[in-house]
Structures are given as structure tokens and as C-alpha cells.
C-alpha positions as CSV (number, residue, x, y, z in Angstrom):
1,X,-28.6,-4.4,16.2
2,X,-27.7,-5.9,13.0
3,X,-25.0,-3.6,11.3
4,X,-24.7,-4.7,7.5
5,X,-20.6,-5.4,6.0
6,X,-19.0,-2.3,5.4
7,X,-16.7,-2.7,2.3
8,X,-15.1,0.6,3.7
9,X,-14.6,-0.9,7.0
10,X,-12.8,-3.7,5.5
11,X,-11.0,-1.3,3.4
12,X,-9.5,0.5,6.6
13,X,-8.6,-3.1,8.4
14,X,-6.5,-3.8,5.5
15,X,-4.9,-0.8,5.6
16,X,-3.8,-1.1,9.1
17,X,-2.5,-4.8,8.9
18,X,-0.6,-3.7,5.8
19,X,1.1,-0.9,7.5
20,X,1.6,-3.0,11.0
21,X,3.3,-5.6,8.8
22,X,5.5,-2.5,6.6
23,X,6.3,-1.1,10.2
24,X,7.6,-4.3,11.9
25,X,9.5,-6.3,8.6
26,X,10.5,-2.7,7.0
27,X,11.1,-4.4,3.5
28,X,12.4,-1.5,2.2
29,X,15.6,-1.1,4.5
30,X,19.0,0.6,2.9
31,X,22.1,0.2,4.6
32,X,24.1,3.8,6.0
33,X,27.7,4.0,6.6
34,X,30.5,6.6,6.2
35,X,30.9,5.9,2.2
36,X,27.0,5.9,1.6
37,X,26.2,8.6,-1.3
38,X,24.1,11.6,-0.3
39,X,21.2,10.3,-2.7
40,X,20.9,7.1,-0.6
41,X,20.6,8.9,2.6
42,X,18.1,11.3,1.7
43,X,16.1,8.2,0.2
44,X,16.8,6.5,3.6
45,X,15.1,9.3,5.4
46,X,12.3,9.5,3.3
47,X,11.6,5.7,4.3
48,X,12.0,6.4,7.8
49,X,9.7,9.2,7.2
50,X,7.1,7.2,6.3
51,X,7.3,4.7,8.4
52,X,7.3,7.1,11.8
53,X,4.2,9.5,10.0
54,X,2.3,7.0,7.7
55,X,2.7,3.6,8.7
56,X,2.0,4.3,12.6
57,X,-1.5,5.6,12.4
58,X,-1.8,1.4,11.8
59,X,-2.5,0.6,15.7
60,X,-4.9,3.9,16.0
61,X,-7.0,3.2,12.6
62,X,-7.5,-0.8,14.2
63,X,-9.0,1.0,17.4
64,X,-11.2,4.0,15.3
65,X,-13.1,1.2,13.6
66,X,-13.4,-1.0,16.4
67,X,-14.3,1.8,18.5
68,X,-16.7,2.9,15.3
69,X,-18.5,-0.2,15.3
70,X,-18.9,-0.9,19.2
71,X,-20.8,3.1,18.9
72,X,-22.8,2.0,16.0
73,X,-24.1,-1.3,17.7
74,X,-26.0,1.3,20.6
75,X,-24.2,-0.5,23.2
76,X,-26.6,-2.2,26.2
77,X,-25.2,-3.8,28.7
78,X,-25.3,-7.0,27.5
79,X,-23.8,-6.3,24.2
80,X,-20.8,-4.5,26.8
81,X,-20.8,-7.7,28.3
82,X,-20.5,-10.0,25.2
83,X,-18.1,-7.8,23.9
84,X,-15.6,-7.8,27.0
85,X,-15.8,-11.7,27.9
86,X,-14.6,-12.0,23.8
87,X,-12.3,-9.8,24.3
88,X,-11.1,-11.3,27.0
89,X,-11.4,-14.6,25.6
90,X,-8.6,-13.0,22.6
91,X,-6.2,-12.1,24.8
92,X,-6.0,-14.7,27.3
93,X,-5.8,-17.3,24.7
94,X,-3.3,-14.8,22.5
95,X,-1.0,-14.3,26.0
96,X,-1.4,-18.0,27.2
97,X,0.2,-19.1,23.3
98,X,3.1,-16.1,23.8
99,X,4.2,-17.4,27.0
100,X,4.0,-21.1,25.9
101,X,6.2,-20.5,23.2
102,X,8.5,-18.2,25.3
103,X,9.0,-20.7,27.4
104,X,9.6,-23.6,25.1
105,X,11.6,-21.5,23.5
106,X,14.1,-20.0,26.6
107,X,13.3,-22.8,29.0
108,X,12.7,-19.6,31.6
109,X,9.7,-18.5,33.3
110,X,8.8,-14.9,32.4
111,X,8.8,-12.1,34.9
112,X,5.9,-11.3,36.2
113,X,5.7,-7.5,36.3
114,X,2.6,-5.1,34.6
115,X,3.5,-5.5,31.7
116,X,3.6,-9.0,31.9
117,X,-0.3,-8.7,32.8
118,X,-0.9,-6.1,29.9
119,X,0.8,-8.0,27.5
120,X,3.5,-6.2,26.4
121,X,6.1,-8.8,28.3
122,X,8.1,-10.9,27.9
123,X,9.6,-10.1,24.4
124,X,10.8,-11.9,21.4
125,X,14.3,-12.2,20.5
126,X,15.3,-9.9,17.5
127,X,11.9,-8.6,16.8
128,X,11.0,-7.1,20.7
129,X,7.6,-6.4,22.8
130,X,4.9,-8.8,22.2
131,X,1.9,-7.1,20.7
132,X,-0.9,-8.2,22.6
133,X,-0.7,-4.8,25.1
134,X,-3.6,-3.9,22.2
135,X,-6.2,-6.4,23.3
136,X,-5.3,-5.0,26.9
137,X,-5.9,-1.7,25.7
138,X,-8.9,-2.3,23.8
139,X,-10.5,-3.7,27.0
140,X,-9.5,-0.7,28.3
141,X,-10.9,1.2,25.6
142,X,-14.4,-0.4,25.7
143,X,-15.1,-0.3,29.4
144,X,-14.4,4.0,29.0
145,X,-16.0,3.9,26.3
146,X,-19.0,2.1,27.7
147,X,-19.1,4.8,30.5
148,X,-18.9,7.6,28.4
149,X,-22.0,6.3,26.0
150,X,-24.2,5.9,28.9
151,X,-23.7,9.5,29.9
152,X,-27.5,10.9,29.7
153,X,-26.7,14.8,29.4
154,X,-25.5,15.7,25.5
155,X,-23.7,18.4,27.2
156,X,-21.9,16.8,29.6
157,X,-20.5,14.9,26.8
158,X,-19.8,17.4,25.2
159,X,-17.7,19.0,27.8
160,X,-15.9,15.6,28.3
161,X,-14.6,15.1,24.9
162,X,-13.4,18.7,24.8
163,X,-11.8,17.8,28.1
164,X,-10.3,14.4,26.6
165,X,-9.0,16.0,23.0
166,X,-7.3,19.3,24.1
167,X,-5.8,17.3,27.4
168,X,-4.4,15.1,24.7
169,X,-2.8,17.3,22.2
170,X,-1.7,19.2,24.9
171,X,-0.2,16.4,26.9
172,X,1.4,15.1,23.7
173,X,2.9,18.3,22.0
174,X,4.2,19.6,25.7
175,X,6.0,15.7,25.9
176,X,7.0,16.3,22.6
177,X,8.6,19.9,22.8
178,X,10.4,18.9,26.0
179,X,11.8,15.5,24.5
180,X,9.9,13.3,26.8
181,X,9.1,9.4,25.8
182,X,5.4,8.7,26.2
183,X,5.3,4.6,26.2
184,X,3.5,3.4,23.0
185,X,2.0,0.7,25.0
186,X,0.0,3.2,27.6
187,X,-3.6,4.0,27.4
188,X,-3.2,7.7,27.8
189,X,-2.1,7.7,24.0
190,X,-5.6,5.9,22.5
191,X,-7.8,7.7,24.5
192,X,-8.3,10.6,22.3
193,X,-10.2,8.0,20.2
194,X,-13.5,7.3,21.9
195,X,-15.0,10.5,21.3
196,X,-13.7,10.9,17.5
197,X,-14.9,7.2,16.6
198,X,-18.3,8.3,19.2
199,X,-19.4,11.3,16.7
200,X,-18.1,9.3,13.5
201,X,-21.0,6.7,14.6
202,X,-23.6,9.6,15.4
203,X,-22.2,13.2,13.4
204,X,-21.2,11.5,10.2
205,X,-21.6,13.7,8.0
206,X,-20.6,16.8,10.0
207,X,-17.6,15.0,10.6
208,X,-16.4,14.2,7.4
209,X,-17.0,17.0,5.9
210,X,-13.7,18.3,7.9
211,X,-11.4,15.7,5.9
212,X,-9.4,18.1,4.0
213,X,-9.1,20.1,7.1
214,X,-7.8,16.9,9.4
215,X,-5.2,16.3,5.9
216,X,-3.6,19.9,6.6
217,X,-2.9,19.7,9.7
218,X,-1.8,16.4,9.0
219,X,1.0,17.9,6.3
220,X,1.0,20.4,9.0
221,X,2.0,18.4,12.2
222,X,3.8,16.0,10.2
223,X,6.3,18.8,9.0
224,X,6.5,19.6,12.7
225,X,7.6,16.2,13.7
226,X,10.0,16.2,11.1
227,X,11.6,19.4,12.4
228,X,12.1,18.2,16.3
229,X,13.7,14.8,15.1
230,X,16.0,17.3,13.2
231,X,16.8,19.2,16.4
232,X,17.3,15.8,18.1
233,X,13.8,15.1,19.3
234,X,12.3,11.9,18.6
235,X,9.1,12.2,20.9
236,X,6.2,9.2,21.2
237,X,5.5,7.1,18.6
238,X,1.7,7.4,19.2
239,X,1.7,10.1,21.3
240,X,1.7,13.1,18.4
241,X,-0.5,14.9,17.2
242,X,0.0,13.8,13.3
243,X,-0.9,10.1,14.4
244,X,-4.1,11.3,15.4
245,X,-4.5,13.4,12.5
246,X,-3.3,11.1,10.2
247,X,-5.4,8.5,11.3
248,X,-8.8,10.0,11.2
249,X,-7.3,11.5,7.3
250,X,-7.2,7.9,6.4
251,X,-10.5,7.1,8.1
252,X,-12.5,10.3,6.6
253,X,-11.6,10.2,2.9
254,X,-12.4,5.9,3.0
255,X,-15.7,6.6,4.6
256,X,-15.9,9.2,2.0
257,X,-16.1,6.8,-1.1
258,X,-18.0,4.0,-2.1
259,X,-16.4,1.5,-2.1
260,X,-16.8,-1.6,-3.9
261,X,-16.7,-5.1,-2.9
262,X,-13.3,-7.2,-3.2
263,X,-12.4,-10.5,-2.4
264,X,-8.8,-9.7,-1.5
265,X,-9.6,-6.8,0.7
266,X,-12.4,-8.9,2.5
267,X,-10.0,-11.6,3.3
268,X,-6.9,-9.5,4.4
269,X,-10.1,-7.4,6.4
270,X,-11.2,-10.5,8.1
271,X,-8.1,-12.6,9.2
272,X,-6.1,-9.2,10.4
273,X,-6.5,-10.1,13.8
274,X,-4.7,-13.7,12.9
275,X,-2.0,-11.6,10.9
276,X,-1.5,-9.1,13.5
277,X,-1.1,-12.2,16.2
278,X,1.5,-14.7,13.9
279,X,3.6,-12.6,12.0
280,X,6.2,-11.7,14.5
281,X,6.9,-15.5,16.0
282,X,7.4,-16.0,11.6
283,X,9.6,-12.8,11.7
284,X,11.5,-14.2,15.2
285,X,12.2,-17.7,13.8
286,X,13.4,-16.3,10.3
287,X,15.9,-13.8,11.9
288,X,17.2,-17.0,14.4
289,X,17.9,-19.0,11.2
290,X,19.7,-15.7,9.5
291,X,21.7,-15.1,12.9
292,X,22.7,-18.4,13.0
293,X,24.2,-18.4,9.3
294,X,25.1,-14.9,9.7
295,X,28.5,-15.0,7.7
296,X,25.8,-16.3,4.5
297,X,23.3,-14.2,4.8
298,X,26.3,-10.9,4.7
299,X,27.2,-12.3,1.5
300,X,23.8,-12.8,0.6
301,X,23.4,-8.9,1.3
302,X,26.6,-7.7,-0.6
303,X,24.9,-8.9,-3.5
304,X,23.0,-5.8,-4.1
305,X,23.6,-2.7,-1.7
306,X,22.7,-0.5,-0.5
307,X,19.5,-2.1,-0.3
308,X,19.1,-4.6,2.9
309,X,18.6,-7.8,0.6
310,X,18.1,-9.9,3.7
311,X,15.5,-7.7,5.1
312,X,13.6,-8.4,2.1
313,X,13.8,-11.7,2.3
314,X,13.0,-11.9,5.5
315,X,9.7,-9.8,4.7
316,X,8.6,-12.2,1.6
317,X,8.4,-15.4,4.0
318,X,6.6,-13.6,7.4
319,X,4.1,-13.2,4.7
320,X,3.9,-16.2,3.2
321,X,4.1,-18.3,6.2
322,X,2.2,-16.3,8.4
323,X,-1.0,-16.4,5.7
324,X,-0.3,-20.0,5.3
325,X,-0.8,-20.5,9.3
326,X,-3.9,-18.1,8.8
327,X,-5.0,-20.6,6.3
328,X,-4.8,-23.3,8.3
329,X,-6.1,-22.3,11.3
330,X,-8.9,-21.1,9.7
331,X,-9.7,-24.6,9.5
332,X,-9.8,-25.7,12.8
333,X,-11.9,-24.9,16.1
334,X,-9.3,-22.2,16.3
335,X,-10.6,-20.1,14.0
336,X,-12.2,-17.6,16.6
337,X,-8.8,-16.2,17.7
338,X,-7.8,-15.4,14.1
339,X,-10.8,-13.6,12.9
């Protein structure tokens, strides 16, 4: 089945990579100590804010449209099939280029635990996990969601995505209340989303109708996060109820508009996948060259406080470089893995 470019689509892909990228540079980054003014510390939560309520539905918004798309196609099992072996396919070669590099780079073999195999490990200096643990989980993702399409009985369905969307809001607000970490990298937090993106291929309508009703409990659950990290609870980063709110807010009032085409959009759309992949070896190497003229870059930053000048910096070249990579690969046999 043939499913025509969705401006909106593209739209919602752009989104995400924009937020993945605000999440791991943070651009915007003030710096707190005993003599900061109360102005700048209220302004400083307000960024955090965001980034733990708005820029983290990124990772779930990627999986709603991919989800979205693999429901629209009417999945046989040969489409299944294509679509696992190039999944596959992504994350070998993705995994196969971290560990090369890793290795290059330390001169040590990795460890070779779970999450070596689900590509979370090893990490990067300065910047942390790898972030290929979202092609592992997209597999995942496909194979369940394969199994629950096939299901013949409507009502069977039914019951099963009742099951899967109160076990998950339960699960995550009873983690959440008693100040338990769910691991962002775990299935059990993306789950919820097969049987949202199922009826957003098949109930449309019905389904975004509810928009303004999935943005108040959005406010709603948002306020509620940003009451427990008051009380010293700082809960999952996925696994909250406002992420999966906020996420299918986002997803709901794009789908609600028409959209026109734009060139931009298209091209940040298409080459997320190569953004998502580069930007953090571009963030890694930048932060080795700041760390190893640390005593410059300090100066650099007392320049202007309290804003984190450096951080800034930092953020302008993982763009620059990481879309000139894109660029080039685009241009070589390689250009599979980046789009």
C-alpha cells in the first residue's frame, strides 16, 4: 500500500529531532551558585521545566509516527518482514560505527552486558549513553505491534489496549509517587504507544476530536510532575504520564491542520534519523577540545554570565557539523542509514 507524503508527518519528525537536539546540547543553560539572583533561578527552572515536560515527548512522538505509519501500511507479513530486516539493518550498522569509534577512541574493548546488545552501551565521554537503545526498541515495538494487528476479534483488542494503557499509567504514577527510577531505555515505558498510534491509523477522527482533552491533562499532569520534583521526586523521564499526554497533544493538534508543504521542514523530516545518529560523536569531540583548554573556555564563559556561553557554542557547531556530515553522506552509498 502506497501511503502519499504527509507534510504533517514531516511536521512531527522535525519536531522531535529539534527537541532531541534542545534536550541533549541544552543551549540555553544559566549557571547557579550561592550569589545567583532570585530572577535567574526562577528563569533556570523554567528551562529545566521545559526541557523535563516539553522537550522529552521527542523519543515518544519519533515512535507515534513510526508506529502510525507501520498501522497505516495494513501490515502483511511480508511488509513485517521488510520492515524488521531494515530495521535491523539500522541498528547493526548504527552499533557496529559506535563501537568502532569507541574503540578507536579508548583503545578498550566494550563490555559486553544487555545493554551492550540493546544499544544503550558503552557510552560517550561527557555526553553519556549511546542512543541507539531506540532502534532496539523500535524492533521491539514492531514485532508487538505486529502481534497485536493480527488479532482477529475487535474485542479482544479492545480489551488488550485497555489492559496496556491503564497497566501503564498505573505502573508509571505508582513509580512515580513512591520515587522509583523507571530506566528510560526499557520497553515497558513505549508500550503504551501501539494502541494510541493503532486507533490514530483506524479512529482518526474520533481520536482527535479529544485534543483539547489530551492538552488538559497535559497542563494537568505536567503541574503534577512539577509538584513531586518539589517534594524531592524526580520520577522517570519517560515513564509519566504527561510524556504520554504531551506527546499525543503535539501529535493531535498537527494532524489537526493542514499543513503546507516546506522545504526546510521536509529536509530536517527526512535526514532526522542521520541527525539523531551524528550529533552526539559532534557534541563528544567539541566538549574533549573545551576540556582540554578548559582554563580558556572559563574565561570564554565569564564573558557574559549567568548565561553558559560555552554551552552555546558548543550547540551552534553539533549543528553545523552534524548537518554538514548529513550532507555528505547523503552523497554516498551511505545514505540509507541517514534517512
Amino acid at each position: 500500500m502506497e501511503i502519499e507524503r504527509d507534510n504533517r508527518l514531516d511536521i512531527l519528525k522535525a519536531i522531535g529531532i529539534i527537541f532531541v537536539l534542545m534536550w541533549h546540547l541544552r543551549p540555553i543553560s544559566l549557571t547557579i551558585n550561592n550569589n545567583t539572583h532570585d530572577i535567574i533561578f526562577v528563569i533556570t527552572k523554567i528551562i529545566q521545566t521545559f526541557e523535563l515536560q516539553l522537550y522529552l515527548t521527542a523519543v515518544p512522538l519519533f515512535y507515534l509516527v513510526s508506529l502510525y505509519l507501520f498501522f497505516l501500511k495494513k501490515p502483511s507479513k511480508e511488509y513485517f518482514k521488510y520492515r524488521l530486516v531494515k530495521l535491523f539493518k539500522l541498528f547493526a550498522f548504527w552499533s557496529i560505527f559506535h563501537n568502532i569509534f569507541l574503540i578507536l577512541l579508548t583503545r578498550e574493548l566494550p563490555d559486553f552486558s544487555w545493554e551492550f546488545i540493546t544499544g544503550l552501551k558503552p557510552s560517550l565521554p561527557f555526553v553519556g549513553d549511546s542512543v541507539f537503545y531506540f532502534l532496539f526498541n523500535l524492533i521491539g515495538l514492531t514485532i508487538i505491534s505486529f502481534s497485536y494487528v493480527i488479532i482477529n476479534s475487535i474485542k479482544i483488542r479492545k480489551i488488550i489496549s485497555c489492559i496496556i494503557v491503564l497497566f501503564s499509567f498505573s505502573f508509571f504514577e505508582i513509580a512515580y509517587i513512591n520515587n522509583l527510577n523507571i530506566p528510560y531505555h526499557w520497553l515497558i515505558n513505549f508500550i503504551i504507544y501501539i494502541p494510541i498510534s493503532f486507533y490514530l491509523a483506524n479512529n482518526q477522527e474520533t481520536i482527535l476530536r479529544l485534543r483539547f482533552t489530551y492538552l488538559l491533562a497535559y497542563i494537568l499532569f505536567s503541574a503534577h510532575d512539577i509538584y513531586l520534583r518539589t517534594v524531592g521526586n524526580y520520577g522517570s523521564i519517560y515513564g509519566r504520564i504527561s510524556i504520554v499526554c504531551g506527546a499525543l497533544t503535539i501529535f493531535s493538534f498537527i494532524f489537526s491542520q493542514k499543513i503546507s508543504v516546506n522545504w526546510y521542514i521536509q529536509k530536517l523530516s527526512k535526514y532526522s534519523l542521520g541527525i539523531f545518529a551524528l550529533h552526539k560523536y559532534w557534541q563528544y569531540l567539541l566538549f574533549l577540545l573545551v576540556n582540554q583548554n578548559f582554563e580558556f573556555a572559563i574565561s570564554i564563559n565569564l564573558l557574559v554570565t549567568p548565561l553558559n556561553i560555552i554551552f552555546m557554542i558548543v550547540s551552534i557547531l553539533v549543528i553545523f557539523f552534524t548537518t554538514l556530515s548529513v550532507y555528505l553522506l547523503k552523497k554516498t552509498s551511505f545514505k540509507q542509514f541517514i534517512s
